[in-house]
C-alpha positions as CSV (number, residue, x, y, z in Angstrom):
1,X,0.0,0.0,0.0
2,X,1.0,3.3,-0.7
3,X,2.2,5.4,2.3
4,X,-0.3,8.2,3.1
5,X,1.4,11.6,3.7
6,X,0.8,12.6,7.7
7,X,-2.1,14.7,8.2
8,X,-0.5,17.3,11.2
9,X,2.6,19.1,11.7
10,X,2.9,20.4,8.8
11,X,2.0,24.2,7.5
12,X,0.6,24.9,3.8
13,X,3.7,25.1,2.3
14,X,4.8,21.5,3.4
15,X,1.5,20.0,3.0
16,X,1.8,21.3,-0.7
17,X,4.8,19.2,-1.3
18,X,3.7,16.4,0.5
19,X,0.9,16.1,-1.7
20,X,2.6,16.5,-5.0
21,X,5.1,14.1,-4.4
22,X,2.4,11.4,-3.1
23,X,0.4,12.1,-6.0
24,X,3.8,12.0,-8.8
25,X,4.0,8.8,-7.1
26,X,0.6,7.6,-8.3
27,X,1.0,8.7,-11.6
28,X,4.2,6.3,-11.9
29,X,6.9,8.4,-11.1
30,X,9.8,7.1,-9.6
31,X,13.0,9.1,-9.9
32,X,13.7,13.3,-9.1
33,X,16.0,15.9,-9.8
34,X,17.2,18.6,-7.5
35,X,19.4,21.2,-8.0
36,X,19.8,22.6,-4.4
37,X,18.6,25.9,-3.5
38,X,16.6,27.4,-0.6
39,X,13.5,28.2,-1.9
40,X,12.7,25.2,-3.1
41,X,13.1,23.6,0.3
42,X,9.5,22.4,0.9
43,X,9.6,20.0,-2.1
44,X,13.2,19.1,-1.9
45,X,12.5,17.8,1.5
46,X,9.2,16.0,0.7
47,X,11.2,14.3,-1.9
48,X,14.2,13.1,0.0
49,X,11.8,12.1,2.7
50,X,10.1,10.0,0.3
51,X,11.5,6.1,-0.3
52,X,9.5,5.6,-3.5
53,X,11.5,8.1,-5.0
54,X,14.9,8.1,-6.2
55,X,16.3,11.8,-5.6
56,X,19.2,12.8,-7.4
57,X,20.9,16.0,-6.9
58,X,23.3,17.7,-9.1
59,X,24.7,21.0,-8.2
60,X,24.6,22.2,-11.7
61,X,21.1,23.5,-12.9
62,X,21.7,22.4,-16.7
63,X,23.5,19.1,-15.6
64,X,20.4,18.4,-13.5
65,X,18.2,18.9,-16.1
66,X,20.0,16.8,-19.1
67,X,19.9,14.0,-16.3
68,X,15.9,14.5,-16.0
69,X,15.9,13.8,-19.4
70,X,18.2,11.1,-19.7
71,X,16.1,9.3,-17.3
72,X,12.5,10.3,-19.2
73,X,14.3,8.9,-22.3
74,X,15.2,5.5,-20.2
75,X,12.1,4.9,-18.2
76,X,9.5,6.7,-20.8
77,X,8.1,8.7,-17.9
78,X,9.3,12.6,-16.5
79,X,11.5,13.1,-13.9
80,X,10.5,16.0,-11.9
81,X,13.0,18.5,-12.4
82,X,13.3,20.9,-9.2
83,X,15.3,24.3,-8.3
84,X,15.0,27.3,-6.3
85,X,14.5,30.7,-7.9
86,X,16.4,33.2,-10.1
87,X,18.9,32.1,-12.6
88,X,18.8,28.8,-11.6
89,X,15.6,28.2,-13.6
90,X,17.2,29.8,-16.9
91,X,19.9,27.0,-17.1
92,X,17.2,24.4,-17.4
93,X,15.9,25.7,-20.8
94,X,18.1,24.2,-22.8
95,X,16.7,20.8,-21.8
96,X,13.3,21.8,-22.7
97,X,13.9,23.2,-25.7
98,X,14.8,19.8,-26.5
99,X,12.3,17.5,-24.7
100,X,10.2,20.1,-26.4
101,X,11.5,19.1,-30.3
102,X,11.9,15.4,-28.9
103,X,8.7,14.8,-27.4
104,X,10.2,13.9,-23.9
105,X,8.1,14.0,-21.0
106,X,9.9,17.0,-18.7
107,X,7.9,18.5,-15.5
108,X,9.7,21.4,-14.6
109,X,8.9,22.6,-10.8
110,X,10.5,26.2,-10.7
111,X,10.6,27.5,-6.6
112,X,9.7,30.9,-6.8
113,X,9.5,34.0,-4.7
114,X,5.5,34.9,-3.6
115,X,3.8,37.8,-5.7
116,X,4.6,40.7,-2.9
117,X,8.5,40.3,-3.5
118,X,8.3,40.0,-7.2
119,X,9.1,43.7,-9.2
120,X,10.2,45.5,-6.2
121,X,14.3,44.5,-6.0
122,X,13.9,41.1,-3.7
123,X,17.0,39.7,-3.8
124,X,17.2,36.1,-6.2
125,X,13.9,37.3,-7.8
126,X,12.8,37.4,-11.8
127,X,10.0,37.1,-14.1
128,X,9.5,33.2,-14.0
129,X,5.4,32.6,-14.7
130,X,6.0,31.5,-18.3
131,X,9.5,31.6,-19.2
132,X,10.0,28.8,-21.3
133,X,7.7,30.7,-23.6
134,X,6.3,28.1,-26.6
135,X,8.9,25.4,-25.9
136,X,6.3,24.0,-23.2
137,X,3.5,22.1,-23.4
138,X,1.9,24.1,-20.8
139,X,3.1,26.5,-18.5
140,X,0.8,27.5,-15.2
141,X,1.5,29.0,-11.7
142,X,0.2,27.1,-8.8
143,X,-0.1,30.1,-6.1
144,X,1.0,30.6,-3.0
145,X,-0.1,26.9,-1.0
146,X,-3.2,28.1,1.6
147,X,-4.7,26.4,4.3
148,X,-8.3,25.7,2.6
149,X,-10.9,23.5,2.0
150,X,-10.5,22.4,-1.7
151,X,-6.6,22.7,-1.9
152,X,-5.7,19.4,-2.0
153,X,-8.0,18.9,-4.5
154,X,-6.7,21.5,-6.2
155,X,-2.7,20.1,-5.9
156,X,-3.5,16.6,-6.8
157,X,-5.5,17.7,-9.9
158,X,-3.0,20.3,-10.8
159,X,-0.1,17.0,-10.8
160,X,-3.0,14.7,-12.8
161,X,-3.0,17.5,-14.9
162,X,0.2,17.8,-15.8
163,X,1.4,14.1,-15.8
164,X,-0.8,13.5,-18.4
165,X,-0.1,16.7,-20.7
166,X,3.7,16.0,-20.4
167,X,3.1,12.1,-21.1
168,X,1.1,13.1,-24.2
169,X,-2.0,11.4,-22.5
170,X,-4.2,14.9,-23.8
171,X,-4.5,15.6,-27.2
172,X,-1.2,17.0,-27.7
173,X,2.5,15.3,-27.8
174,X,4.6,14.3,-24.8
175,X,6.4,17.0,-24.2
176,X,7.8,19.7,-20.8
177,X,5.4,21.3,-18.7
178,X,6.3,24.2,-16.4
179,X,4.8,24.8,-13.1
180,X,6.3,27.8,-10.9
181,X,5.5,27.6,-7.1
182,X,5.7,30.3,-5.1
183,X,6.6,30.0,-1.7
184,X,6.6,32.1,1.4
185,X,8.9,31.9,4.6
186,X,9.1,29.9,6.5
187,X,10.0,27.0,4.1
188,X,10.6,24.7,7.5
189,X,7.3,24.6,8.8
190,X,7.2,24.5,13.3
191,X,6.7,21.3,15.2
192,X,3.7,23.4,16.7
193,X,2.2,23.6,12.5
194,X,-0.6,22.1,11.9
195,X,-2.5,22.2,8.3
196,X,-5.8,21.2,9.2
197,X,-7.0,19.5,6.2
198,X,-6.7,15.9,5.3
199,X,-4.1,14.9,2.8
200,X,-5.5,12.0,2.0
201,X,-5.6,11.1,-2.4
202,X,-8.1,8.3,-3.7
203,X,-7.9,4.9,-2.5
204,X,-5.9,2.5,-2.6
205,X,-3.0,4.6,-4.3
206,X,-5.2,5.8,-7.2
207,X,-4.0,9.0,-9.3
208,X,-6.7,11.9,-8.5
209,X,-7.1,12.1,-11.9
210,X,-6.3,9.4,-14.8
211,X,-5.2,10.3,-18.4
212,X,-5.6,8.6,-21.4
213,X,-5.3,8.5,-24.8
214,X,-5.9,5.7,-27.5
215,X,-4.4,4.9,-30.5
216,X,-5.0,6.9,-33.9
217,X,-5.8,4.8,-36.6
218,X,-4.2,5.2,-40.3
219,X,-6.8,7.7,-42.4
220,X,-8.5,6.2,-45.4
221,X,-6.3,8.4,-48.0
222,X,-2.9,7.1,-46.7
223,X,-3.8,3.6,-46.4
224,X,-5.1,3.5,-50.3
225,X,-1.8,5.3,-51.3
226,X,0.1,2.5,-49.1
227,X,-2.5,-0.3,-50.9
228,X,-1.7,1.0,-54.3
229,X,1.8,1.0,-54.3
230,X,4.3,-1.3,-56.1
231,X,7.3,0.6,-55.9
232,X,7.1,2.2,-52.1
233,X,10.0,3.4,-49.9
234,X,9.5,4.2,-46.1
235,X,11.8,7.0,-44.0
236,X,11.9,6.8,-40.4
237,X,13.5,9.5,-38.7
238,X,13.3,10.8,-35.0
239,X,11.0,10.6,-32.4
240,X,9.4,7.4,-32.8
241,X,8.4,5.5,-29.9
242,X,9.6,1.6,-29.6
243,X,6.3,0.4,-31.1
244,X,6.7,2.9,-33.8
245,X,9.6,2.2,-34.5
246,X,8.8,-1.6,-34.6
247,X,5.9,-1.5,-36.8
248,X,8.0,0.5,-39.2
249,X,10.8,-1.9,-39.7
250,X,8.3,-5.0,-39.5
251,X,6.1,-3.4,-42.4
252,X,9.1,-2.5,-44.8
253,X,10.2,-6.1,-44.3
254,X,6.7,-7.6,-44.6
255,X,5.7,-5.9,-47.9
256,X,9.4,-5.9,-49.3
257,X,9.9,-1.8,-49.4
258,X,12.7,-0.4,-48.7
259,X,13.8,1.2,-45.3
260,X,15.9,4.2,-44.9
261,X,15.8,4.8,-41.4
262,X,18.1,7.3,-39.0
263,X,19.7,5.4,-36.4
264,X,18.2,7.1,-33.8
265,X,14.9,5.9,-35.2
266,X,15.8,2.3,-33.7
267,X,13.6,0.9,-37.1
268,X,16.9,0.1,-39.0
269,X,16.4,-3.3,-38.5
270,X,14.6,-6.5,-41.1
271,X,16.1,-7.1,-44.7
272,X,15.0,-4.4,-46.3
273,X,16.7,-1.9,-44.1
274,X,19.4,0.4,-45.9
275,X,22.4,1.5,-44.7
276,X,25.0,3.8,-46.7
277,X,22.2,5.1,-48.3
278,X,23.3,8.7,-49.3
279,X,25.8,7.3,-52.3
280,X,22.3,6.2,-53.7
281,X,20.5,9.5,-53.4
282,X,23.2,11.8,-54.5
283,X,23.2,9.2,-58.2
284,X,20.9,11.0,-60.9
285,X,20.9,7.9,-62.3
286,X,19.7,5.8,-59.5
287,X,17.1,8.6,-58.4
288,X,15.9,8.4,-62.6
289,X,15.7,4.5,-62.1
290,X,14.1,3.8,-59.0
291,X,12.0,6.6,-58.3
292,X,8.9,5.4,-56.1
293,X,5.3,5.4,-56.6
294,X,4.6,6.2,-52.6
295,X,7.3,7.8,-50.1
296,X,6.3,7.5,-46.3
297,X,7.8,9.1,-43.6
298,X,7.2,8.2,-40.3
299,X,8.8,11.2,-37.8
300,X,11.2,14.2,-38.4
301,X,13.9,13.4,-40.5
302,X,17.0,16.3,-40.4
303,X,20.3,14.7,-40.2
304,X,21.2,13.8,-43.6
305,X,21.3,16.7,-46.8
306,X,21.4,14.3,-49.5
307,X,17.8,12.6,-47.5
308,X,16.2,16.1,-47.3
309,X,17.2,16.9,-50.7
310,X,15.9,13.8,-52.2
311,X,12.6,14.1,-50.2
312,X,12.5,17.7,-51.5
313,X,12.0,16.6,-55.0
314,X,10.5,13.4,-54.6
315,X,6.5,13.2,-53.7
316,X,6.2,11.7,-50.2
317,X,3.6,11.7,-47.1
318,X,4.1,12.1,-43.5
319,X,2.5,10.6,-41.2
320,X,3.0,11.4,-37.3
321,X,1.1,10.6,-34.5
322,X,0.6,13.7,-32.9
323,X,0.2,15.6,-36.7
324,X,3.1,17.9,-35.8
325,X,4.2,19.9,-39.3
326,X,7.1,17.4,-39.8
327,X,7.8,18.9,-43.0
328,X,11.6,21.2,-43.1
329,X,11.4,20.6,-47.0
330,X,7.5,21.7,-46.8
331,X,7.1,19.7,-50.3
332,X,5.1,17.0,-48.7
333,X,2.0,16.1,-50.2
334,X,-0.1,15.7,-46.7
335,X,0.9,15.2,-43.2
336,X,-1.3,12.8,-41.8
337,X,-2.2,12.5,-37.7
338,X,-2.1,9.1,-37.1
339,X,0.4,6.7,-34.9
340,X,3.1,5.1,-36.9
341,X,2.8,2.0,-34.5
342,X,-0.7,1.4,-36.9
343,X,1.3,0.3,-39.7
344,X,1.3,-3.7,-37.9
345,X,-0.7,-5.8,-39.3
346,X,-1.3,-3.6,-42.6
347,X,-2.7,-4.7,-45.4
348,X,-0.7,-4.1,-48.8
349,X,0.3,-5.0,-52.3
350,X,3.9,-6.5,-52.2
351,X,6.7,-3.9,-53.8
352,X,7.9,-5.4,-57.1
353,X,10.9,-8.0,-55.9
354,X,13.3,-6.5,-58.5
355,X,12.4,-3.1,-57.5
356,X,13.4,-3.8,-53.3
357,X,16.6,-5.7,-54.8
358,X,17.7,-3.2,-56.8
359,X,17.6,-0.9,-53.7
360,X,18.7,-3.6,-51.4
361,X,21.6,-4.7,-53.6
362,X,23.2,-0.9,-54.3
363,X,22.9,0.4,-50.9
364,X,24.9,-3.0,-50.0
365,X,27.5,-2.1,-52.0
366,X,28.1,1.4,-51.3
367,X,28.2,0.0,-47.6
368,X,30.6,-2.9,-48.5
369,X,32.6,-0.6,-50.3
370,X,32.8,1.9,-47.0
371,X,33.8,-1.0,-44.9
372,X,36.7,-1.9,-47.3
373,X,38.2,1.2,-47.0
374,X,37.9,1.4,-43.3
375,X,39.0,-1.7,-42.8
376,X,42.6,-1.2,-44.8
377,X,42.9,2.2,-43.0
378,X,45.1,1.7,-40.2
379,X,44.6,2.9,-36.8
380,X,41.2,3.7,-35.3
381,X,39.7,6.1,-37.8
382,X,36.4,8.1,-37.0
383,X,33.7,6.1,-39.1
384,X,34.9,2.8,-37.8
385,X,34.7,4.0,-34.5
386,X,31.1,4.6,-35.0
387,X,30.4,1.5,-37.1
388,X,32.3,-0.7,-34.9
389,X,30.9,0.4,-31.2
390,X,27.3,0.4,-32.6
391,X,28.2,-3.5,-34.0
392,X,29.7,-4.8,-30.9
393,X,27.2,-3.9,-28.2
394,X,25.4,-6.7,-26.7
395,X,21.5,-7.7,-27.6
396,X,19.9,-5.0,-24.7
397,X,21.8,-2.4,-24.9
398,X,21.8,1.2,-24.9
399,X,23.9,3.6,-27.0
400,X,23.6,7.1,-26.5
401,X,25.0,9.1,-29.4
402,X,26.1,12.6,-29.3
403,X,25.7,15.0,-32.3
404,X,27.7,16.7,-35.0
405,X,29.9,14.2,-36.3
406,X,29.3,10.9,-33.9
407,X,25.5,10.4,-35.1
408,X,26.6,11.2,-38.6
409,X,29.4,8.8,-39.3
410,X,26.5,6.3,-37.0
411,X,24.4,7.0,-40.2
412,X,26.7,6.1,-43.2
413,X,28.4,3.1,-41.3
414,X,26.0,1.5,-38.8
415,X,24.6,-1.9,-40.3
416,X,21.0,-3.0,-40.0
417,X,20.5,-4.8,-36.8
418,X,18.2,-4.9,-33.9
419,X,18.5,-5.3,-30.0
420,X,20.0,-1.9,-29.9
421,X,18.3,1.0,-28.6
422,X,20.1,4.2,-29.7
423,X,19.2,7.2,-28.3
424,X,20.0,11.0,-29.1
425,X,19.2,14.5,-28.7
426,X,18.0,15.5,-32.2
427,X,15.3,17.4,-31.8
428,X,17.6,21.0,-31.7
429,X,20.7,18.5,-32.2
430,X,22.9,20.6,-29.2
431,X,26.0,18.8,-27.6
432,X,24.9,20.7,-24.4
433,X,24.2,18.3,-21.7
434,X,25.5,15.0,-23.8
435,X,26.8,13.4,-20.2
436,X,24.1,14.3,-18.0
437,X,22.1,12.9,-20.7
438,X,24.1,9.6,-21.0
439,X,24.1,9.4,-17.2
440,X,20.2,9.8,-16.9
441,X,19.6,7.0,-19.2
442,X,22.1,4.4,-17.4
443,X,20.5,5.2,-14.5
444,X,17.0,4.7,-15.4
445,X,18.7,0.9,-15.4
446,X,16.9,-0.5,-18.5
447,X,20.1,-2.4,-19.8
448,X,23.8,-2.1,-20.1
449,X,24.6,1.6,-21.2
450,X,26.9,3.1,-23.5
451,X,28.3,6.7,-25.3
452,X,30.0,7.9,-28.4
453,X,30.9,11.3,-27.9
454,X,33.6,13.7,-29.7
455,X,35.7,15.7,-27.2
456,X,33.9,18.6,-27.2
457,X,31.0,17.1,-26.1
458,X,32.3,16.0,-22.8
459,X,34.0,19.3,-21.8
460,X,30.8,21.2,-23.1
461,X,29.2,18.8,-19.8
462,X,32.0,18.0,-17.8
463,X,30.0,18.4,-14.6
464,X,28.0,15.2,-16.0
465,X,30.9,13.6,-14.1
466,X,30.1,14.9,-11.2
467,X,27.1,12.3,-10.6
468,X,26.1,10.5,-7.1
469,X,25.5,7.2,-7.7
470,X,28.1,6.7,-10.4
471,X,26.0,4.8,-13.3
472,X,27.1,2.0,-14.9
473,X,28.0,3.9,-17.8
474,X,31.3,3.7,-20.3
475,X,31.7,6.8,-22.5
476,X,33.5,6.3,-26.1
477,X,35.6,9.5,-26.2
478,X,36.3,10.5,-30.2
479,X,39.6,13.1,-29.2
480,X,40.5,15.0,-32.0
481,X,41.4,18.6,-30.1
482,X,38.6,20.4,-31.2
483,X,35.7,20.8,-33.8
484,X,35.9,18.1,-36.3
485,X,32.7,18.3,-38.4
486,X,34.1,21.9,-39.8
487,X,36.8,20.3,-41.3
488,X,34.2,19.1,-43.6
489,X,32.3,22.2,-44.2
490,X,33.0,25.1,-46.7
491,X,34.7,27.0,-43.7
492,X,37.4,25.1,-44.1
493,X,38.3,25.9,-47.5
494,X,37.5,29.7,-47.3
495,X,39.2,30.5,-44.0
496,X,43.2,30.7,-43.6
497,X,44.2,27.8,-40.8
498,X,45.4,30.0,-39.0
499,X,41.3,32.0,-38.7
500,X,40.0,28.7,-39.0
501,X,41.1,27.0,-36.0
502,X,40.8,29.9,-34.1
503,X,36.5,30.1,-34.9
504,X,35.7,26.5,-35.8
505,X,38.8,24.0,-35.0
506,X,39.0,25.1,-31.4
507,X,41.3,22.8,-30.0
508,X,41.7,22.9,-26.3
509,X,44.5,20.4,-25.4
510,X,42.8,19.0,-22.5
511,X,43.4,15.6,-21.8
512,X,40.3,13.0,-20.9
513,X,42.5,11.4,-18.5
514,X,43.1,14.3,-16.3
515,X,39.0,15.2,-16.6
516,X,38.3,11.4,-15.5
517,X,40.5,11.8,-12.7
518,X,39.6,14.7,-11.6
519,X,35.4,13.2,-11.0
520,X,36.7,9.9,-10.1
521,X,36.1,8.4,-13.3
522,X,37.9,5.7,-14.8
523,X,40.0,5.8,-18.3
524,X,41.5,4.0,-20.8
525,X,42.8,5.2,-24.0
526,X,42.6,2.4,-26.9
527,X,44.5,2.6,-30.2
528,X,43.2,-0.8,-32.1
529,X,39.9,-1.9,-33.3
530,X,40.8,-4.9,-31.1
531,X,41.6,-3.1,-28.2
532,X,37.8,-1.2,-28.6
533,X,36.3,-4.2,-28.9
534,X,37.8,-5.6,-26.0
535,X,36.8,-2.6,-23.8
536,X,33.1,-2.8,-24.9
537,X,33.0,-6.8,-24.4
538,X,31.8,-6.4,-21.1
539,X,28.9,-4.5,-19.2
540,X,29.9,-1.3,-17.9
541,X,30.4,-1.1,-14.0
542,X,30.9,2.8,-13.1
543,X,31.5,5.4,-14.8
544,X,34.4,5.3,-17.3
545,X,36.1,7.5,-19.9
546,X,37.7,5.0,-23.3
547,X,39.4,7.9,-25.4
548,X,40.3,7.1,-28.6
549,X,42.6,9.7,-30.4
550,X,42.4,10.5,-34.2
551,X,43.3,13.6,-36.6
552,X,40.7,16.1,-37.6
553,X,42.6,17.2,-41.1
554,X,42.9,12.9,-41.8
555,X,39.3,12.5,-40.8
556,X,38.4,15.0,-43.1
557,X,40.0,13.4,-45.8
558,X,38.6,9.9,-45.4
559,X,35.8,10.9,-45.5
560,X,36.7,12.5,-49.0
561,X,37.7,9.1,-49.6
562,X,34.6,7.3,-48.2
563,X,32.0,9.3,-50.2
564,X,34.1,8.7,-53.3
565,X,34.2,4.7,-53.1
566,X,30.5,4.5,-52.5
567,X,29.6,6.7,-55.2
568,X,31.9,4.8,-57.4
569,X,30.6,1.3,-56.4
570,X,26.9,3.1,-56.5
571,X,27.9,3.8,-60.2
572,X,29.2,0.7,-61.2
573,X,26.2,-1.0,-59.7
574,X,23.3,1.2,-61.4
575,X,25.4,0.3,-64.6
576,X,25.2,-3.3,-64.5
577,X,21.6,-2.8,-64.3
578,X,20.5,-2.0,-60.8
């Protein structure tokens, strides 16, 4: 049985937080984040005083928050975030700017000062009603608690409320919601307090409140383009759920169409999945060959040019279950609301068996021809970092990918497979808060956990480290002293080196093993593909740096190399007839 919150000793303002965290509890929640502060000390308390709840405090606002949504990745559910007032509530809007774009469940608790010290010079005071501005879901302030018949009706409806609008249980996407709670002094309440209304929430640990939402069938229109097609292709790109992404990869492999999907889609999986896929899109020839007679795509796609571009000029259909405008190249020729995961079980004419192989067959040989380059280049070059690490992991496990260059060498190498969950922060593709994010999804404990990050994505959130309990997490460290992906932008080429690595390059020449000992993380710096290997083979225990080093200028010009052998293979192959 749930444990009721005591009914005496306690004055509004500890009541208030007593309540909320009881009634977080019966809407599933099961881990917290604090940032300390003294304002907030009414529901920081109530959480640490509460054993159904896992409270973890960070002492930096946007670490904590990254780590909130780490652990809403891992578990599926939000992690109350919590700080106390002023600045500390700006460093958290990073984090929903991207649970926001990801569809993340966030609930943001912001301490605040009451209404009478607000816009007369209180000290640690600002405008914070609303300040996450569109990025939220749904922002409200909860008042100053009171000592009143109705008010813990009003608290536990006010959490119901919210649970289910960040959750996506309403008629909106999962997404941050905002609450700002004023409190007054004293935040301690007296042992002589007494609140004089019963706590109590509905029996036997019910939520106040219950949302739901069911599922959202395909429309008529997209299912007879689906039915109709011979010649079909499907996209999955980011924020697919697991059964989305399931039902994606299980109806390209059931009707034979082929399957570009973004790693971080978790649908490149089945036989008709494609990897190395850009050689094929940037071929006029293979484009004029295979065009299809039905595109779908199933979530916001953004991380490949040559994908965009080819969706730009080729007629496609999104469908998305919450009917968000995933449309960047807005050439699509309806965006449909409907859940992906409806796609099981479809009924629909079987592609054309030469048109699938032809797709099939090229895409393998672009990738074949990748892997034969990296696999004569010696040393532990950037792509084969990616492709190897993401081909290692065991069945289970979690890879959390950072942006820039990691995801995108993820992309062009990363082979089809499944029983890997890869998870990234795409939706405003930031390398803020990379660690904290990495740590929040080990620690939601779902299955072994692992990173790929460049360099500059651990010192941008170095104070990830800085975690209490240390999850069983081992971070891949690409180290190439500095900014690699603008090596292979036009910056490079119209920038002296010497104004070039000062704006873009960057190198820092800080060492990861001085940063892992410094936060009581362990390191190992590898230098073979066996020696990687080797490090991955077992499940991580603690938290632990594995820095590989490479060379941004060589990088650069592998991947030079890279894009030329699987455009020559895609040639070759579209000339012998596929």
């Amino acid at each position: 049985m749930p444990r009721e919150p005591r009914r005496a000793g306690h004055n509004a303002g500890s009541a208030f937080a007593l309540v909320v965290v009881d009634e977080l509890v019966r809407h599933g929640v099961t881990d917290a984040v604090l940032a300390p502060g003294s304002r907030s000390t009414p529901l920081a308390l109530a959480f640490a005083a509460d054993d159904r709840v896992r409270l973890h405090v960070r002492i930096d606002e946007r670490s904590a928050s990254f780590l909130a949504l780490g652990l809403a990745r891992g578990t599926g559910r939000p992690a109350p975030l919590l700080c106390t007032s002023g600045t500390a509530t700006a460093h958290f809007h990073a984090a929903v700017l991207e649970a926001d774009q990801s569809r993340v469940p966030m609930l943001v608790l912001t301490a605040d000062r009451p209404p009478e010290l607000r816009h007369v010079g209180a000290n640690q005071t600002i405008a914070q009603a609303h300040l996450y501005g569109d990025a939220v879901r749904w922002s409200a302030e909860t008042g100053v608690p009171e000592a009143r018949p109705g008010s813990v009706g009003y608290w536990r409806s006010l959490v119901s409320q919210a649970v289910a609008v960040s959750c996506g249980r309403t008629d909106g996407p999962a997404g941050p919601v905002h609450l700002n709670v004023p409190f007054r002094e004293p935040l301690v309440p007296a042992e002589d307090d007494t609140f004089g209304f019963s706590l109590d929430g509905r029996p036997d640990g019910a939520p106040w409140t219950a949302g739901a939402r069911g599922l959202s069938a395909l429309p008529d229109p997209l299912t007879q383009l689906i039915a109709g097609s011979r010649r079909g292709v499907v996209v999955a790109g980011d924020g697919l759920t697991s059964a989305d992404a399931t039902a994606v990869a299980g109806f390209a492999e059931q009707h034979g169409w082929p399957l570009i999907a973004e790693p971080h889609s978790n649908a490149r999986t089945g036989r008709t999945a494609l990897r190395a896929v850009e050689p094929l899109l940037l071929d006029d020839e293979f484009c004029a060959r295979h065009s299809p007679d039905a595109v779908v795509v199933a979530g916001r796609v953004g991380l490949s040019r040559a994908l965009t571009g080819w969706l730009g000029r080729t007629p496609h259909v999104v469908v998305d279950r919450d009917g968000r405008w995933a449309d960047p190249t807005r050439s699509a020729g309806a965006v449909f609301r409907a859940d992906p995961a409806a796609l099981a079980g479809l009924d629909a004419t079987s592609a054309d068996p030469d048109w699938t192989a032809a797709w099939c067959e090229t895409a393998a040989a672009a990738g074949a021809a990748i892997d034969e380059l990296l696999d004569e280049t010696d040393g532990l070059p950037e792509p084969r970092i990616a492709r190897d690490v993401a081909g290692c992991l065991a069945d289970g496990s979690k890879l959390v990918v950072a942006s820039s260059m990691p995801i995108r060498d993820l992309d062009t190498t990363m082979r089809p497979r499944s029983g890997l969950t890869v998870v990234a922060n795409r939706g405003v593709s930031g390398i803020d808060g990379f660690v904290s994010t990495a740590c929040g999804v080990a620690l939601a404990g779902t299955g072994p956990t692992y990173a790929l990050a460049g360099d500059l994505s651990l010192l941008h959130d170095v104070n990830g480290l800085l975690a209490d309990p240390l999850p069983d997490l081992t971070i891949v460290v690409v180290n190439n002293d500095g900014g690699g992906i603008f090596s292979l932008l036009p910056q490079a080429d119209r920038t002296t080196q010497a104004t070039f690595e000062k704006v873009f390059g960057t190198p820092h020449g800080v060492h990861p093993a001085r940063v892992a000992a410094a936060y009581g993380a362990g390191h190992v710096l590898v230098e073979t593909p066996a020696a990687l290997t080797a490090e991955l083979a077992s499940q991580p225990r603690g938290l632990r740096l594995v820095e590989v080093r490479t060379d941004r200028e060589a990088n650069a010009e592998l991947h030079r190399q890279l894009r030329a052998v699987a455009a020559k293979r895609v040639r070759e192959t579209t000339g012998n007839g596929r």
